[in-house]
VOTORTI-779351 format. One record per residue: residue number from 0; residue in one letter; y negated, x negated, z negated of N, C-alpha, C in turn. Coordinates in pm, whole numbers, plus 50000, padded with zeros to 5 digits. Example, Ala and Ser with C-alpha at 12.3 -4.5 7.8 and 13.67 -1.06 7.14 Angstrom:
<rs>
R titi guti n.north n.east  n.up ca.north ca.east ca.up c.north c.east  c.up
R    0    a   50569  48681 49220    50450   48770 49220   50330  48680 49220
R    1    s   50225  48715 49292    50106   48633 49286   49997  48710 49213
</rs>
This chain:
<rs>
R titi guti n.north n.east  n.up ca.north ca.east ca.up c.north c.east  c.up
R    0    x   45419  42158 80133    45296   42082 80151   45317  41985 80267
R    1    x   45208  42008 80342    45223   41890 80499   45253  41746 80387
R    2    x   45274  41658 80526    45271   41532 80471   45166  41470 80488
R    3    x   45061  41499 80565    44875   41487 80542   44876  41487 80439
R    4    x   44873  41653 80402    44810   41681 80259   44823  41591 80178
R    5    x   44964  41554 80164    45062   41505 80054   44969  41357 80047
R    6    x   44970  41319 80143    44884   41110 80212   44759  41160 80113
R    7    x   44708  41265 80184    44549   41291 80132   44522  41302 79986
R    8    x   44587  41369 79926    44577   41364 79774   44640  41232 79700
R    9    x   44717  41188 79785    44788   41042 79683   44644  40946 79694
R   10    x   44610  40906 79854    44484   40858 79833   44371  40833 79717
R   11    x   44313  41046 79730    44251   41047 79636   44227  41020 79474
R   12    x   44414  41041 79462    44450   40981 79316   44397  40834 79308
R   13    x   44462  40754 79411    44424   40613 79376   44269  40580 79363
R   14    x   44209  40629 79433    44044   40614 79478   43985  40677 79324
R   15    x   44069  40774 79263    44023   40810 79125   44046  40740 78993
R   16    x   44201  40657 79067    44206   40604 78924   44152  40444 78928
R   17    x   44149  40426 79087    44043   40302 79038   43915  40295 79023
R   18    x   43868  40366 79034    43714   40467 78980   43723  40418 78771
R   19    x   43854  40491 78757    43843   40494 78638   43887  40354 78539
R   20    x   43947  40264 78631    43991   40105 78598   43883  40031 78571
R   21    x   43744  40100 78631    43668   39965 78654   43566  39923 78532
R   22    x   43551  39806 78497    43487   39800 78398   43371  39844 78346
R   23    x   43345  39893 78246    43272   40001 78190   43108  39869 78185
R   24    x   43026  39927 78179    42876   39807 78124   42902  39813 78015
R   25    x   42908  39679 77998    42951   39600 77813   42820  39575 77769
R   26    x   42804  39598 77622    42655   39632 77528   42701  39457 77441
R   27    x   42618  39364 77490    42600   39234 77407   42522  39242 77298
R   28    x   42495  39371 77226    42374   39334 77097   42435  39239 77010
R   29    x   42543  39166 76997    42594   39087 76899   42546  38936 76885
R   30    x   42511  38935 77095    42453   38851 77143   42549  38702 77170
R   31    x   42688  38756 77171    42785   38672 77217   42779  38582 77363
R   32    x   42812  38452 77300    42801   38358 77411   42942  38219 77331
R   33    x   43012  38167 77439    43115   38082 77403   43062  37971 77464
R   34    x   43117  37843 77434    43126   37757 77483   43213  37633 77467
R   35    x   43293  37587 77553    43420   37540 77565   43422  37425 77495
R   36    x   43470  37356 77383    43423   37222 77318   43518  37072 77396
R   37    x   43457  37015 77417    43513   36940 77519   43625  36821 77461
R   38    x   43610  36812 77335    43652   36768 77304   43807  36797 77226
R   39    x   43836  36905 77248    44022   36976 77284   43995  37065 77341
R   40    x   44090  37108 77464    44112   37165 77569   44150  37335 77487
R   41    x   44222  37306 77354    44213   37420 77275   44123  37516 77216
R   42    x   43972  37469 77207    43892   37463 77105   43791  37548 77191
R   43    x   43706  37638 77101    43561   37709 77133   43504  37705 77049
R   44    x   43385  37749 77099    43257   37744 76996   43170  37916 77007
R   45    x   43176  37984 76952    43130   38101 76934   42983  38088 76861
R   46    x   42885  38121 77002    42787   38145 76903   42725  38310 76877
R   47    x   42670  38321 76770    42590   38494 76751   42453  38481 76741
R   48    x   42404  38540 76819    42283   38544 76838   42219  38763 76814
R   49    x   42216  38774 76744    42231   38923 76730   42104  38959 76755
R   50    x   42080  39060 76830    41975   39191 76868   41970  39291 76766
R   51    x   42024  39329 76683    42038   39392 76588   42101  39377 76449
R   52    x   42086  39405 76361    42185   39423 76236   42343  39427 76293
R   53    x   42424  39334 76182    42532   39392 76191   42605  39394 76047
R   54    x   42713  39460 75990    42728   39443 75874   42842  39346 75830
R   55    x   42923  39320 75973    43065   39280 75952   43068  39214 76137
R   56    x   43148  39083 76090    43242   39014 76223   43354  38960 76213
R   57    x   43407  39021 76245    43570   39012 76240   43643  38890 76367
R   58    x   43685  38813 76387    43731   38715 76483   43911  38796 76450
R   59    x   43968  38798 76576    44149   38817 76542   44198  38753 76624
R   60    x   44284  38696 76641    44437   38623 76692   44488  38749 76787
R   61    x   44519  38736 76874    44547   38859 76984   44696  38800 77091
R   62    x   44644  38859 77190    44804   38788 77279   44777  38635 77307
R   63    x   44924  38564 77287    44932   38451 77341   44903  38334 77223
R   64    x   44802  38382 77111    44751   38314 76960   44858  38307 76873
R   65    x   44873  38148 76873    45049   38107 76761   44936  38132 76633
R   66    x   44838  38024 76591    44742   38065 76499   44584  38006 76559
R   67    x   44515  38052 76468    44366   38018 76487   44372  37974 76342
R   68    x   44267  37848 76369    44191   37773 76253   44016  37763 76285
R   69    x   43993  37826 76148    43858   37787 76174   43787  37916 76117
R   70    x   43647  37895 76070    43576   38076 76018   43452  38056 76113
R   71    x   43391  38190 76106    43279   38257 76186   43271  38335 76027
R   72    x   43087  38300 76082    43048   38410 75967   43081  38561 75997
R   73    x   43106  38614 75858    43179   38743 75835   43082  38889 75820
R   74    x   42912  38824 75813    42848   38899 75772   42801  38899 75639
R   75    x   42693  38993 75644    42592   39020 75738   42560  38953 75845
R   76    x   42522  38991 75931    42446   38898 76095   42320  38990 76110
R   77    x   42232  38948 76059    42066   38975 76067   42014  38962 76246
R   78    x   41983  39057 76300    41882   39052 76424   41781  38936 76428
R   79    x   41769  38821 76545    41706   38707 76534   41785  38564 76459
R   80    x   41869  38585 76414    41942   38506 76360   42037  38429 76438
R   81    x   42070  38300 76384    42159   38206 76501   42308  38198 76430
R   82    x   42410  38179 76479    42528   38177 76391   42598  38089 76484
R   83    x   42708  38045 76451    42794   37923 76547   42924  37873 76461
R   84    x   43041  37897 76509    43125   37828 76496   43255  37832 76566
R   85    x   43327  37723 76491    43428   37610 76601   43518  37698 76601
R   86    x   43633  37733 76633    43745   37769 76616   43862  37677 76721
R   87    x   44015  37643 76677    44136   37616 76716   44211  37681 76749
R   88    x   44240  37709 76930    44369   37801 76897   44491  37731 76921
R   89    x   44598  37761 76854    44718   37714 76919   44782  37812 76992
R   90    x   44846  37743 77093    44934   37893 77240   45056  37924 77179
R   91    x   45136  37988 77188    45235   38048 77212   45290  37992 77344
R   92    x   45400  37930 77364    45436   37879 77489   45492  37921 77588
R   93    x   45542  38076 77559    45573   38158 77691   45416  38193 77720
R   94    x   45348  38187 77672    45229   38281 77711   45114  38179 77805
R   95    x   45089  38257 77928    44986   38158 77961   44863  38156 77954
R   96    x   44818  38249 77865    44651   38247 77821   44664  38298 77666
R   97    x   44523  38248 77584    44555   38294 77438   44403  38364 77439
R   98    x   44394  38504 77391    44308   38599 77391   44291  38594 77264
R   99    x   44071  38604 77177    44096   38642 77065   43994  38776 77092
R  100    x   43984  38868 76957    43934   38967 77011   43824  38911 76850
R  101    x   43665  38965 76904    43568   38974 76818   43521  39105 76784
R  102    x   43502  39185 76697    43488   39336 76634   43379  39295 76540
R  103    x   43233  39374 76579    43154   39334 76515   43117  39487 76473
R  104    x   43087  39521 76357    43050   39639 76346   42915  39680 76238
R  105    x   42815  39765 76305    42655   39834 76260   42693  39975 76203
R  106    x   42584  39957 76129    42526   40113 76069   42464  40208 76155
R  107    x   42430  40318 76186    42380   40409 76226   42364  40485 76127
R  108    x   42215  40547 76186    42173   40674 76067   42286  40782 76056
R  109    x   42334  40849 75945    42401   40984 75938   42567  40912 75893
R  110    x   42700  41007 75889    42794   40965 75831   42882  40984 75939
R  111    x   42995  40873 75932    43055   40928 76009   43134  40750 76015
R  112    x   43221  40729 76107    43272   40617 76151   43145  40512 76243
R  113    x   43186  40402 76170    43074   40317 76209   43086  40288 76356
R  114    x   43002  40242 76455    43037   40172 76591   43040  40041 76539
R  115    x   43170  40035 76648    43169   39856 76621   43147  39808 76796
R  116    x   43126  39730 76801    43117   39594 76959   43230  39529 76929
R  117    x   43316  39548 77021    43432   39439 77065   43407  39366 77185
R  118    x   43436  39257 77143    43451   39129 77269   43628  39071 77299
R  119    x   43635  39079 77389    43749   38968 77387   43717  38848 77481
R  120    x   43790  38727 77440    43760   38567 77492   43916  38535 77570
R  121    x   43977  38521 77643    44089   38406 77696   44076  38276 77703
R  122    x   44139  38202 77637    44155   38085 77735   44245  38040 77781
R  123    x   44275  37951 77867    44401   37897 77937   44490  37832 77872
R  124    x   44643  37858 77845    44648   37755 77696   44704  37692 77726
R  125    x   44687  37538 77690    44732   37422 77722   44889  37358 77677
R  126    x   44944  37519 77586    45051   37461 77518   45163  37553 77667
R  127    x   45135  37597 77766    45178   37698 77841   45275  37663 77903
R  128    x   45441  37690 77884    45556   37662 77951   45606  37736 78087
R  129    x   45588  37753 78191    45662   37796 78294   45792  37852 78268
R  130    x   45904  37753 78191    46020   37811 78222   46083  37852 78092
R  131    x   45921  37888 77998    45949   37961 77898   45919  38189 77898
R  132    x   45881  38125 77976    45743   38269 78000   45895  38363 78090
R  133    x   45846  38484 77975    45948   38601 77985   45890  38717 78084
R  134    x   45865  38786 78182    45712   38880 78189   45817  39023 78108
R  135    x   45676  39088 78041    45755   39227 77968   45810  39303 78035
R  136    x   45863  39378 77965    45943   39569 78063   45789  39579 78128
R  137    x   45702  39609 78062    45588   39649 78108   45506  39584 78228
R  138    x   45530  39464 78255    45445   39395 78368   45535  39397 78490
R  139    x   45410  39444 78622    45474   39467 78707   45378  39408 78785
R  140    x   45497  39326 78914    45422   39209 78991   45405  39300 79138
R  141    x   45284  39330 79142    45208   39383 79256   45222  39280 79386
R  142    x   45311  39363 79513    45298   39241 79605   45221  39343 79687
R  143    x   45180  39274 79872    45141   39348 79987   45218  39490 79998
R  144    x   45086  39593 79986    45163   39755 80037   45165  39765 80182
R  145    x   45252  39845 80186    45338   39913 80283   45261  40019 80348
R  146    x   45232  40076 80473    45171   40183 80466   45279  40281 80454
R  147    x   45254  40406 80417    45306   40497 80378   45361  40547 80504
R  148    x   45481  40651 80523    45563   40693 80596   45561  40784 80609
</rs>
């Protein structure tokens, strides 16, 4: 295989797989909106504002979350309905952001596995150590490319 060819198809790989990186259009029927409580640098406020039925909302502790304090209603979440609450996170101190993930999940006619709406939230966490922070096997620090040879 020339070394064109070879340029030409690596290209196209990349041009495909960042095609396929890019974020998908996210469906808000849950009607998620945050807002930062000013009063700890830790703290949000989740409100639900739902477009539809839902039967179940799940809030989880994700990367970077030592714990969360605090409830969100669990459901039902009625379409037209207002919902709101506080939550605490505490960081993890290698970590420099604390992610929670929200899983809200509806009925549809017929049987089968329900759809759920996932959200995820970051915030910056204030408990965040520099010369604690490990990066994984898995993270890899992207510098300026090279052109190819």
């Amino acid at each position: 295989m020339s070394c064109v060819l070879r340029h030409a198809l690596t290209f196209a790989v990349i041009l495909a797989s960042l095609r396929a990186e890019a974020t998908p259009p996210a469906s808000n029927q849950l009607g998620l909106s945050t807002k930062r409580d000013r009063r700890a640098e830790n703290a949000i406020a989740l409100v639900f504002e739902p477009r539809r039925n839902f039967e179940r909302v799940t809030v989880q502790a994700a990367s970077g979350v030592a714990s969360l304090e605090g409830k969100c209603p669990a459901g039902p979440l009625l379409a037209g309905s207002r919902h709101e609450c506080r939550l605490v996170l505490r960081g993890i101190p290698a970590e420099p952001g604390m992610t929670i993930n929200i899983l809200a999940t509806y009925d549809v006619a017929g049987s089968g596995p329900k759809p759920v709406e996932v959200h995820h939230v970051t915030l910056p966490n204030p408990a965040f150590d520099r010369s604690k922070f490990v990066p994984s096997a898995s993270h890899h620090v992207v510098g300026p490319s090279s052109p190819p040879r």
